[in-house]
C-alpha positions as CSV (number, residue, x, y, z in Angstrom):
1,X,-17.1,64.2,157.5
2,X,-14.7,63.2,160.2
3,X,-12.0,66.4,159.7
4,X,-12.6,68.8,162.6
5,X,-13.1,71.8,160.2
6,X,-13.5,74.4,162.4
7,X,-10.7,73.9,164.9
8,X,-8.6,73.2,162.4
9,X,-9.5,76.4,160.4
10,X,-8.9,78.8,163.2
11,X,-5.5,77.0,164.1
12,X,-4.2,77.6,160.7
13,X,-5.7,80.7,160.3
14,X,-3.7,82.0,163.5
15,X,-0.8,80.3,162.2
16,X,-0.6,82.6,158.8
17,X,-1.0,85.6,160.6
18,X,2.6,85.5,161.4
19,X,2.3,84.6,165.2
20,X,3.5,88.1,165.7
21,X,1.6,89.4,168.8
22,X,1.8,87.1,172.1
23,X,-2.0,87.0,172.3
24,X,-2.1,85.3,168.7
25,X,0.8,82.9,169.6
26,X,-1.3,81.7,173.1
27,X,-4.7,81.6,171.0
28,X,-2.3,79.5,168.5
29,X,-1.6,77.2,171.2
30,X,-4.5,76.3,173.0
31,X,-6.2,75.8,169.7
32,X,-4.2,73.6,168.6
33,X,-4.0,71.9,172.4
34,X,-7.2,71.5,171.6
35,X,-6.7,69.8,168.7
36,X,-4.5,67.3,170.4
37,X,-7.0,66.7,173.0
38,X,-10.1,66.0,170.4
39,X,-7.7,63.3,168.7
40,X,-7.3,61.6,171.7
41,X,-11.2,61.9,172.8
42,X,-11.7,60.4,169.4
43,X,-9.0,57.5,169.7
44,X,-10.7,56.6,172.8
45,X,-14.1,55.7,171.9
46,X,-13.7,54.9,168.2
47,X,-10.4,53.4,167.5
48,X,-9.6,50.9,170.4
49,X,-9.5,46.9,169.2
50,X,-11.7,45.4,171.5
51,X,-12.2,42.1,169.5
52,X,-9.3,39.9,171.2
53,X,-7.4,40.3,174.5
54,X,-4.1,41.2,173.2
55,X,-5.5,43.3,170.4
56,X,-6.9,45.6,173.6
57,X,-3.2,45.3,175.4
58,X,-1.6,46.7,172.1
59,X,-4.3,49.7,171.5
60,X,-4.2,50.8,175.5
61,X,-1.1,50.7,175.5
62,X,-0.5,52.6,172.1
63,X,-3.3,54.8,173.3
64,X,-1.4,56.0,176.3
65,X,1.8,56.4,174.1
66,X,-0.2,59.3,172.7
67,X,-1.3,60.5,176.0
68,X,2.4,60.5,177.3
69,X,3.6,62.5,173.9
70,X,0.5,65.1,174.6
71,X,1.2,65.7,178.7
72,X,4.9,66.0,177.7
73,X,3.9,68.9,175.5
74,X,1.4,70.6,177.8
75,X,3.9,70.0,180.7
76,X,6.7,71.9,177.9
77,X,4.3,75.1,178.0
78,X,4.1,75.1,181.5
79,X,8.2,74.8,182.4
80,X,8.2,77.2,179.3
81,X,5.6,79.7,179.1
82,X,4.5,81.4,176.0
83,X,7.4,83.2,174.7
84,X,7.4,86.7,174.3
85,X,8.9,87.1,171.3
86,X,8.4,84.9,167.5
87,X,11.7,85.4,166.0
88,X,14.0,83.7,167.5
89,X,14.9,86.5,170.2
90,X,13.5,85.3,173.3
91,X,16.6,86.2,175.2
92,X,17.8,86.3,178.6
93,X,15.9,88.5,181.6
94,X,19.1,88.3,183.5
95,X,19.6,92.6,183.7
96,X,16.0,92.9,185.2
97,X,17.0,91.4,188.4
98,X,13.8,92.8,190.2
99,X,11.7,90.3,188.3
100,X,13.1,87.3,189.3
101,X,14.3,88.4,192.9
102,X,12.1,91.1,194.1
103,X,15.5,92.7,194.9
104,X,16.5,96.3,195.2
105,X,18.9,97.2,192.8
106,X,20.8,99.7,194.0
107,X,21.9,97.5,196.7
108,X,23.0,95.0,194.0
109,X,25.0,96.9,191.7
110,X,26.6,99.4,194.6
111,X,30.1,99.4,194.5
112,X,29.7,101.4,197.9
113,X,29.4,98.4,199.7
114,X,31.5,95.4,199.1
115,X,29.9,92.2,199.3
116,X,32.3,89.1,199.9
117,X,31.9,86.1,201.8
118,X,33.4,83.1,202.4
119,X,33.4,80.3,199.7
120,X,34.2,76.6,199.4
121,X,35.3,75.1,196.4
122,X,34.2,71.6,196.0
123,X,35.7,69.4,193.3
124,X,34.6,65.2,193.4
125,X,36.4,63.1,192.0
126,X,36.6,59.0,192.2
127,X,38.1,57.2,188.9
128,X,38.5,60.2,186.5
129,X,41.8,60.8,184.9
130,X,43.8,63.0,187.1
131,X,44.7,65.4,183.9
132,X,41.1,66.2,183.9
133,X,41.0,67.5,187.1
134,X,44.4,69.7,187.2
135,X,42.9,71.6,184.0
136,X,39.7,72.5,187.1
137,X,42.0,73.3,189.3
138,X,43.9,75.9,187.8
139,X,40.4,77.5,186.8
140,X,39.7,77.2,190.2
141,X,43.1,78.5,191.7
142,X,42.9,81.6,189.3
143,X,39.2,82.3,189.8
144,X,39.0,85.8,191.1
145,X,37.8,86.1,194.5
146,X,40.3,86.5,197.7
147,X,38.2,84.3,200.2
148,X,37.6,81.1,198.8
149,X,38.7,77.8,199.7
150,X,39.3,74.6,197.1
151,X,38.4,71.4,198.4
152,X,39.6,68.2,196.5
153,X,36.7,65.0,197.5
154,X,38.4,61.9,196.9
155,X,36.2,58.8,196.7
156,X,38.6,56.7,195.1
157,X,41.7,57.5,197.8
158,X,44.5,58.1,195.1
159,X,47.8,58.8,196.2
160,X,48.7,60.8,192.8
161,X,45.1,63.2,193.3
162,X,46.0,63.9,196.9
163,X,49.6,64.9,195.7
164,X,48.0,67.2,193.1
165,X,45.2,69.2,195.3
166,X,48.6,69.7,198.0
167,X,50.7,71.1,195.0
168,X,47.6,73.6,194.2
169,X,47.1,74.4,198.0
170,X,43.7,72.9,198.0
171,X,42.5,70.8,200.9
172,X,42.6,67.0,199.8
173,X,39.9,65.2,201.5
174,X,38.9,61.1,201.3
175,X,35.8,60.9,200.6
176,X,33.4,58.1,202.3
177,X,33.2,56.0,199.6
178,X,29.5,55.1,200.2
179,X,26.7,57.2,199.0
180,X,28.2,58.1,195.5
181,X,28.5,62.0,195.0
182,X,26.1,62.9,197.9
183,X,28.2,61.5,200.5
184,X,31.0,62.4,199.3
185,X,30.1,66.4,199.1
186,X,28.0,66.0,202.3
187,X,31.5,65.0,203.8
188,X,33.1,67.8,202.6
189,X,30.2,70.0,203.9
190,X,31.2,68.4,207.9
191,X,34.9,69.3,206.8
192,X,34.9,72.8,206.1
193,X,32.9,76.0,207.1
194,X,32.4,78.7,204.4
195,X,28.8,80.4,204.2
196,X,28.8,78.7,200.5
197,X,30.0,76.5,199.0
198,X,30.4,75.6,194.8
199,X,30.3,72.0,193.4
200,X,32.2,71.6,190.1
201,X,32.1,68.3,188.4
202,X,35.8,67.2,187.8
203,X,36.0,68.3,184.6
204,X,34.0,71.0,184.7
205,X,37.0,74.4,184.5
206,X,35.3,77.7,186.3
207,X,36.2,80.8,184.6
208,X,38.0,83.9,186.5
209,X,34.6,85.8,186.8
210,X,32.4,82.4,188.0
211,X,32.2,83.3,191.7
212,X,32.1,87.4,191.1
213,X,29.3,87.0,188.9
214,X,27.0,84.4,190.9
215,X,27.7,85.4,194.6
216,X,26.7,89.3,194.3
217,X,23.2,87.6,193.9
218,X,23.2,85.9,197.3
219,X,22.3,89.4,199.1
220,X,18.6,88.3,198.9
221,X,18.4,86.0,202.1
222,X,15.7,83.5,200.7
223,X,18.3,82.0,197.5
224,X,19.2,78.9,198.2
225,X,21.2,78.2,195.1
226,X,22.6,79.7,192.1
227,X,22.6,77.5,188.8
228,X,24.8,78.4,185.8
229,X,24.3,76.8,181.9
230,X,26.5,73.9,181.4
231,X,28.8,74.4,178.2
232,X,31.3,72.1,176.6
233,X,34.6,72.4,174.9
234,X,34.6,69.0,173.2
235,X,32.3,67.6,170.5
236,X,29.4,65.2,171.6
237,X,28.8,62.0,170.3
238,X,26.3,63.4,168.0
239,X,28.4,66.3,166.9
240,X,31.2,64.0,166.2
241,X,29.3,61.6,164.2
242,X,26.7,64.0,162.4
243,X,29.6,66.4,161.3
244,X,28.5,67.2,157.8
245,X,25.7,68.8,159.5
246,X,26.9,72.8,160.0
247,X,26.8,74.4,163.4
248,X,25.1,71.3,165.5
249,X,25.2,72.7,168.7
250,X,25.6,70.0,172.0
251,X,22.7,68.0,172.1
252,X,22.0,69.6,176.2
253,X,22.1,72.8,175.0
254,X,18.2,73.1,174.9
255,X,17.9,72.3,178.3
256,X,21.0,74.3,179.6
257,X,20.8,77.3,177.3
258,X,16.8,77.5,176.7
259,X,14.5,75.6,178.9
260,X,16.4,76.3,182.4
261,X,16.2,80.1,181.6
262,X,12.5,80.2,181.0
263,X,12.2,78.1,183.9
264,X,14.2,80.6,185.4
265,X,11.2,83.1,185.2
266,X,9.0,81.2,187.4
267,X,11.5,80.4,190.3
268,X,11.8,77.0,188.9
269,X,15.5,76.5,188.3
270,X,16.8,73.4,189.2
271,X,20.7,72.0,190.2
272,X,22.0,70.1,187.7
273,X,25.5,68.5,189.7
274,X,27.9,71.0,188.7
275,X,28.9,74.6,188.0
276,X,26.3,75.7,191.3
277,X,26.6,77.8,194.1
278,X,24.9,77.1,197.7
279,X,23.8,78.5,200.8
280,X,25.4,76.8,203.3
281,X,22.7,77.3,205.7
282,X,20.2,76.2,203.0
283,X,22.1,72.9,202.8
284,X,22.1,72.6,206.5
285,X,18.8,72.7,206.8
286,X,17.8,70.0,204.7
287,X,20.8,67.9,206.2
288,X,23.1,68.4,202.9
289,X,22.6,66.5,199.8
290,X,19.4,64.3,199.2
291,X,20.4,60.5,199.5
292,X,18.6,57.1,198.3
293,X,18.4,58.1,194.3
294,X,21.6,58.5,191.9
295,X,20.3,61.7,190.9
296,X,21.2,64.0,193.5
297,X,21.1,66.8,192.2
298,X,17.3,67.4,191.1
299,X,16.1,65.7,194.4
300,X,18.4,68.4,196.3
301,X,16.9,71.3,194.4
302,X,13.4,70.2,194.7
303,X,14.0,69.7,198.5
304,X,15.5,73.2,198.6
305,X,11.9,74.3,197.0
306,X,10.2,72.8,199.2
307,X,11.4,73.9,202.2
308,X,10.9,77.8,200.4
309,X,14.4,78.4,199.7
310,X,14.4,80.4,195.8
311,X,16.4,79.8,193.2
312,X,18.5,81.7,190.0
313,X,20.0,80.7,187.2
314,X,22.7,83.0,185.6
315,X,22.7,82.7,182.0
316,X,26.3,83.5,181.5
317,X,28.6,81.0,180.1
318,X,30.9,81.1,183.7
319,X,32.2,77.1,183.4
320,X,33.4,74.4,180.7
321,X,32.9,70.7,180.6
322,X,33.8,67.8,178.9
323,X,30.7,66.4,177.2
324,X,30.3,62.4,176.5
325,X,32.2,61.8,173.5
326,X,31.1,57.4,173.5
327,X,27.9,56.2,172.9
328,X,29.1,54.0,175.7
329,X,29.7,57.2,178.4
330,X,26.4,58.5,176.9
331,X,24.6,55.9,177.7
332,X,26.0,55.7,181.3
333,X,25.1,59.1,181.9
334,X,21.4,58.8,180.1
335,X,20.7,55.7,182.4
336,X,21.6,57.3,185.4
337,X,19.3,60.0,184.8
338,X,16.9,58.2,183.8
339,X,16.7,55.2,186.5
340,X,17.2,58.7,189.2
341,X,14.8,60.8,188.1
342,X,12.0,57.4,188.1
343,X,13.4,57.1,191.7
344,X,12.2,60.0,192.7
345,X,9.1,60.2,190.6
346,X,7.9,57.3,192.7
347,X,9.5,57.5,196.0
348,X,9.5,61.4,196.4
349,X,6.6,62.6,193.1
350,X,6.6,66.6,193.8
351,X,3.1,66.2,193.1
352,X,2.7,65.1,196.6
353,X,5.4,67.3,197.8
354,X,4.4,69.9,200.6
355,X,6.0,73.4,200.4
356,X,6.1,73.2,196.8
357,X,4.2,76.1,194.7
358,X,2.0,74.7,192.3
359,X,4.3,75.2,189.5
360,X,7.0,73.9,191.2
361,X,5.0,71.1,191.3
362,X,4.2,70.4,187.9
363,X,7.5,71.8,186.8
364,X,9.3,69.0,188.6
365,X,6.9,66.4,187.8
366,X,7.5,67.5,184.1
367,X,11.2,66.7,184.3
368,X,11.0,63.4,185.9
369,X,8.0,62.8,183.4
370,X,10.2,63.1,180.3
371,X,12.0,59.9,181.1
372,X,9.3,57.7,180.2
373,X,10.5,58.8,176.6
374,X,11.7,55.3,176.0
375,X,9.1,53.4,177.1
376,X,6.4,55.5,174.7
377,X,9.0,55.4,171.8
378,X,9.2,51.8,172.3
379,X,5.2,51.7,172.0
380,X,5.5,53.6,168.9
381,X,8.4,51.2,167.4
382,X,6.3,47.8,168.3
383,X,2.9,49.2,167.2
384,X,3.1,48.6,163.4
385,X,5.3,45.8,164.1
386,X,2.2,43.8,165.9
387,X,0.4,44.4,162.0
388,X,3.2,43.5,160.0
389,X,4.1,40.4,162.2
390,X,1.2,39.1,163.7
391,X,-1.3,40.3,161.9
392,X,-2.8,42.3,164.6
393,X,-4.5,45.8,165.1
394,X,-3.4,48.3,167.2
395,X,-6.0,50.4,165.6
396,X,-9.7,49.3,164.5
397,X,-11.4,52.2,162.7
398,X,-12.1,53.7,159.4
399,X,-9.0,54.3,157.6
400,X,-10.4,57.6,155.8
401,X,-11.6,58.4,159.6
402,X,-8.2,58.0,161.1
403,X,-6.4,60.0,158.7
404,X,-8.6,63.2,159.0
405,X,-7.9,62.8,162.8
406,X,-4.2,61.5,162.5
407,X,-2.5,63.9,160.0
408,X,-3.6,67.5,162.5
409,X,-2.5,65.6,164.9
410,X,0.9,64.6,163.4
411,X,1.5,67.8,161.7
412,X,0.5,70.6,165.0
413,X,3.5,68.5,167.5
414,X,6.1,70.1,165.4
415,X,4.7,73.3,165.5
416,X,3.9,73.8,168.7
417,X,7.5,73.1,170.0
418,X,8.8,75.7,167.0
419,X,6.4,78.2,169.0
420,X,7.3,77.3,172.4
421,X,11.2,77.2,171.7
422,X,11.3,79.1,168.8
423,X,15.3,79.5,169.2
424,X,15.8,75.7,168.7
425,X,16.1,75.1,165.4
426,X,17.3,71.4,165.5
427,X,14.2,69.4,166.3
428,X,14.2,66.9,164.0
429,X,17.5,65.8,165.4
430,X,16.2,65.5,169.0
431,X,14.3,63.0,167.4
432,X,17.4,61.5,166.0
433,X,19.2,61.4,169.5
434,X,16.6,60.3,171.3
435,X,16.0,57.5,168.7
436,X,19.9,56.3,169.3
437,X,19.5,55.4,173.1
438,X,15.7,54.5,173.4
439,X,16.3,50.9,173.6
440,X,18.6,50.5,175.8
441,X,17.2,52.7,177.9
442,X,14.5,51.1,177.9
443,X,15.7,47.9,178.5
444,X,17.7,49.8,181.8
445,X,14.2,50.7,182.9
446,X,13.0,47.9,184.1
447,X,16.4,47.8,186.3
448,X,13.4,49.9,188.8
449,X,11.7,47.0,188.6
450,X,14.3,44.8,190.3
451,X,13.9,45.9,194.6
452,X,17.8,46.2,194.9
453,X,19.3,49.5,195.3
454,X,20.6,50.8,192.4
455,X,24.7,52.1,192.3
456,X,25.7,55.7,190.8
457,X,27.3,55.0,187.6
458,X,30.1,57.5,187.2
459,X,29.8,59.3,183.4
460,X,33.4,57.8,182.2
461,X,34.8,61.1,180.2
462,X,38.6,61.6,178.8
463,X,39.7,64.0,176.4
464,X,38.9,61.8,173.3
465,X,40.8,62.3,169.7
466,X,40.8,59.5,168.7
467,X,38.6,58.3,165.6
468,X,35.1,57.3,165.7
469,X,34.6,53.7,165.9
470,X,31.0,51.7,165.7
471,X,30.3,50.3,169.2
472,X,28.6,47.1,168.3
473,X,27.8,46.2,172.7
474,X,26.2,49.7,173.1
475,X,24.7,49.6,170.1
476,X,23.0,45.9,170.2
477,X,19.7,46.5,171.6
478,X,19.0,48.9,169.1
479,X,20.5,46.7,166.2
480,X,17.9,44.1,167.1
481,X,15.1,46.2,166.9
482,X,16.0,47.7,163.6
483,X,16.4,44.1,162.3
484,X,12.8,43.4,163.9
485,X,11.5,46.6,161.5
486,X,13.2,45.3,158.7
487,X,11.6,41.9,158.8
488,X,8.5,43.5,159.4
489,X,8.6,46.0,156.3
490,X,9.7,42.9,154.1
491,X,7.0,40.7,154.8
492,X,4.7,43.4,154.7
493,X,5.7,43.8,151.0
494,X,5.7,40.3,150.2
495,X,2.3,40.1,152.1
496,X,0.4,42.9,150.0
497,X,2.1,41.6,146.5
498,X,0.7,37.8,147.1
499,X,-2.6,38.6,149.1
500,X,-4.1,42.1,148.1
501,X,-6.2,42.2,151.2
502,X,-6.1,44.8,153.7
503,X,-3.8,46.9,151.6
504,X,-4.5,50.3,153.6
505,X,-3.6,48.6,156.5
506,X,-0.3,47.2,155.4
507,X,0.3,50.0,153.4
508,X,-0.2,52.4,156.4
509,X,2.2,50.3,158.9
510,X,4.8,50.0,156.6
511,X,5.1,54.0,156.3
512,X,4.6,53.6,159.8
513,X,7.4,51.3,160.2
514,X,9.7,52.9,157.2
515,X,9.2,56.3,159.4
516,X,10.2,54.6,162.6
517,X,13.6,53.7,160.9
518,X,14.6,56.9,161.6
519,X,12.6,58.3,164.5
């Protein structure tokens, strides 16, 4: 009586046709939006505890959980589109240069007329081995372009990095040493001249074609910045540690090599610190790079927006990085981007940003969205854990009820991110690395909540060979919460065996709890 037949009927039917035509795999989608949306109406009215004051903390706030996990996905369709394509072939547009730039292409692709201005190489750097950085500089050195200019912007004043940028003939500059990786480019921006300019991370090594293959596009006045994918040449943490699994890619390559591409369509393309080229000008106008939030590079790029400067990302692998090989630099880095993008979402929310299209707005407020991750998955954890422990009820409903509604809901998330990125084929294991650093994070969120300003934690990377070892600091908030699920799931059991009452319930939160052992 409660299964919504009819919705559910048309979804599937949809689904079995093969998703082959783009108007079946939108019809797919909002369906099953719909779907979604009619759980949550339906958790709303009939499933909320109401019978005791914390019981109605745990069930709003579980409630909203769902919300967040439902907006996140909407907000994913929006940065994404509907792809074009259902079998795992929704490539790159970057050959019809008209679509994204409005541009003439003869003028592009002329050999008649040379285009090449003046470039400046900027390459930070404050505590990261110095070995690091001479591997950029000779990709930098040996890039192929006659007028560039390589610019060394050193925050942590070491004699040995100053001797290394003179033995490359790059300019060595001190850095400020206040404002983190803002003022320390921004400086570099009063010391040179170039029309652009290209920020690469220390370890981040250009290839020979990087500046032949992104300036040619700068011949459209109105692009502000060019973005290229971030690749690696090291093994993640994940990759190291989850190495029976064949072909794991990096755990950002869904971002870098899928979601900034479609993005990409829609002008949306966003800086992400490294491997980017700039207008000068653009910069100059917005008074360099954005200051007040450790995450520079976003707040820069929606600034840029803003102020109706366009954007392009060049899906061409044209750099290589070192990726965080410790859960201990991953967590660094995670934080950091966390705690940055919160900064802007409430100091600077693009929703209330003028100059922004409307996409750009929602696009934005989609990436600074997704790091309330932890706090939901945190929800989810605690949730059956209020049952098991305390014998409270997140949910107050039929259980036959909340199963018809539940299990569409549970099963259509999957499937609509297979349809939207249908050339991701590892989403269970997002799951898996988003499960490793949600409580910590979490715990680092409520740094925001603390009104000091918070430092820019440099990502600590080295070329790591060394073995894996556990790393029982990093690690500890998560520990503690497994240990919490555990106690739960055991006196759950013992529970159920000696009482026999409520045995859906338990039986329902343990699964509940056995599932978030993993997830």
């Amino acid at each position: 009586a409660h299964f919504p037949l009819i919705p559910i009927a048309i979804t599937i039917g949809l689904f079995l046709t093969g998703l082959k035509s783009y108007l079946c795999r939108f019809a797919f989608l909002a369906s099953a939006f719909y779907i979604l949306l009619y759980y949550l109406s339906w958790r709303a009215v009939n499933s909320l505890n109401l019978k005791d004051p914390v019981g109605v903390i745990a069930s709003f706030l579980l409630l909203i959980a769902e919300f967040y996990g439902v907006a996140s996905l909407l907000l994913l369709w929006l940065q994404v589109g509907t792809p074009k394509k259902s079998n795992g072939q929704t490539k790159k547009i970057e050959n019809d240069l008209n679509l994204i730039l409005n541009l003439n292409m003869a003028n592009i692709l002329s050999d008649q007329i040379k285009y090449e201005p003046t470039v400046d190489i900027y390459i930070p750097i404050y505590n990261e081995p110095i070995q690091i950085l001479e591997a950029t500089l000779i990709g930098a050195t040996f890039m192929d372009y006659e007028k560039k200019s390589i610019f060394v912007c050193d925050d942590g004043h070491r004699y040995e990095v100053e001797k290394l940028a003179q033995s490359f003939g790059a300019t060595y500059l001190k850095g400020p040493k206040k404002q983190a990786k803002s003022g320390n480019i921004n400086n570099a921006l009063k010391n040179s001249k170039s029309e652009f300019c290209v920020v690469f991370d220390t370890d981040h090594i250009p290839t020979k074609e990087f500046l032949k293959e992104t300036i040619k596009y700068f011949r459209d006045d109105k692009l502000g910045f060019i973005q290229t994918p971030h690749v690696f040449y090291n093994q993640d943490i994940f990759q190291r540690s989850y190495s029976w699994f064949k072909n794991l890619g990096n755990e950002q390559d869904l971002f870098n090599q899928e979601i900034q591409d479609r993005r990409n369509q829609w002008g949306g393309t966003f800086f992400v610190g490294s491997g980017a080229v700039f207008r000068r000008k653009a910069l100059e106008e917005i008074n360099g790079f954005k200051l007040g939030t450790v995450t520079e590079d976003i707040h820069t790029s929606q600034e840029l927006h803003s102020r109706g400067w366009t954007s392009r990302f060049v899906a061409k692998n044209l750099a290589v990085g070192l990726s965080t090989d410790t859960l201990r630099a991953y967590l660094v880095q995670r934080t950091r981007w966390m705690q940055g993008c919160l900064q802007i979402f409430f100091k600077d929310n693009p929703i209330l940003k003028q100059g922004l299209t409307t996409r750009q707005r929602l696009g934005y407020f989609a990436s600074l969205w997704y790091f309330f991750f932890p706090l939901a998955r945190v929800i989810y954890w605690l949730s059956p854990l209020y049952f098991l422990l305390a014998h409270g009820h997140p949910l107050l409903c039929d259980f036959s009820a909340l199963l018809s509604y539940l299990l569409p809901f549970m099963l259509l998330r999957p499937m609509i991110t297979g349809i939207l990125m249908p050339d991701w084929k590892r989403g269970i294991m997002g799951a898996i690395y988003e499960a490793a650093i949600v409580a910590p994070l979490a715990v680092a969120s409520l740094r925001l909540l603390i009104p000091t300003e918070i430092e820019f934690a440099v990502t600590p990377k080295s070329k790591n060979d060394q073995a894996l070892c556990f790393d029982w600091k990093s690690t500890l908030p998560t520990i503690v919460v497994l240990l919490m699920k555990f106690v739960a799931i055991a006196k759950g059991i013992i529970e159920m065996m000696l009482f026999g009452i409520e045995s859906d319930a338990y039986v329902f939160n343990m699964g509940w709890a056995i599932v978030n052992l993993i997830f």
